[in-house]
N, C-alpha and C positions, 0 to 999 in steps of 0.2 A: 331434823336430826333422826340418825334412825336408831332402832334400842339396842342394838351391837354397839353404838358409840358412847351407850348412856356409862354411868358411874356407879360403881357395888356403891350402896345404901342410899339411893336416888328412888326417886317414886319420878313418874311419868302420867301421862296420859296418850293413851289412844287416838292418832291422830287419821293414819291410813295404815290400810293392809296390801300390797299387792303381793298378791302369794295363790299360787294352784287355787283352783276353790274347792279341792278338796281337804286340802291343809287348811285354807278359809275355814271349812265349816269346822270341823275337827277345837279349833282356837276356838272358836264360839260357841260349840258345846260345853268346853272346858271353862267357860265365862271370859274371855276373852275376845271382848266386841269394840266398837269406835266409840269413844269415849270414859273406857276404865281406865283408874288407876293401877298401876304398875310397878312394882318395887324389885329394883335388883338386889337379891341378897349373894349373890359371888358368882363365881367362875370356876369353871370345871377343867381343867386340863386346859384351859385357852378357847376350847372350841363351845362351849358348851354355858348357857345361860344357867342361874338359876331365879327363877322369877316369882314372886308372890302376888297372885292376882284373887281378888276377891275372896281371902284368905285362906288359898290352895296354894302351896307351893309346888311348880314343877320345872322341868329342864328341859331347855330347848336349843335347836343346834345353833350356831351363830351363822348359817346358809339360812334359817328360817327370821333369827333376829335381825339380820342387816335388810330386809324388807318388810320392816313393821317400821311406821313412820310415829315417832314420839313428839310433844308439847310439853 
């Protein structure tokens, strides 16, 4: 499943990324690597994640969520 398909107040994990590997590193600065937990907390306009990963929250587009592979 991929975390565009997940559910507001789901936690996830980290399962694949295929994405630019400069969006790659970018996510994984930000602590978002293969095997974190991942919590949706809403939706922005439709388009737009908002995600708590290692207790940062930030917003991400749904072009970058529907290639992040969740468990």
């Amino acid at each position: 499943m991929t975390l565009d398909s997940g559910e507001v107040g789901q936690s996830y994990t980290v399962s694949r990324m295929e994405l630019p590997e400069q969006v790659e590193h970018r996510l994984e600065a930000l602590g978002m690597t293969l095997g974190t937990r991942v919590s949706i907390l809403g939706s922005k306009g439709g388009g737009t994640l908002i995600l708590k990963v290692r207790g940062t929250r930030f917003a991400i587009g749904r072009g970058i969520t529907r290639r992040i592979e969740v468990a």
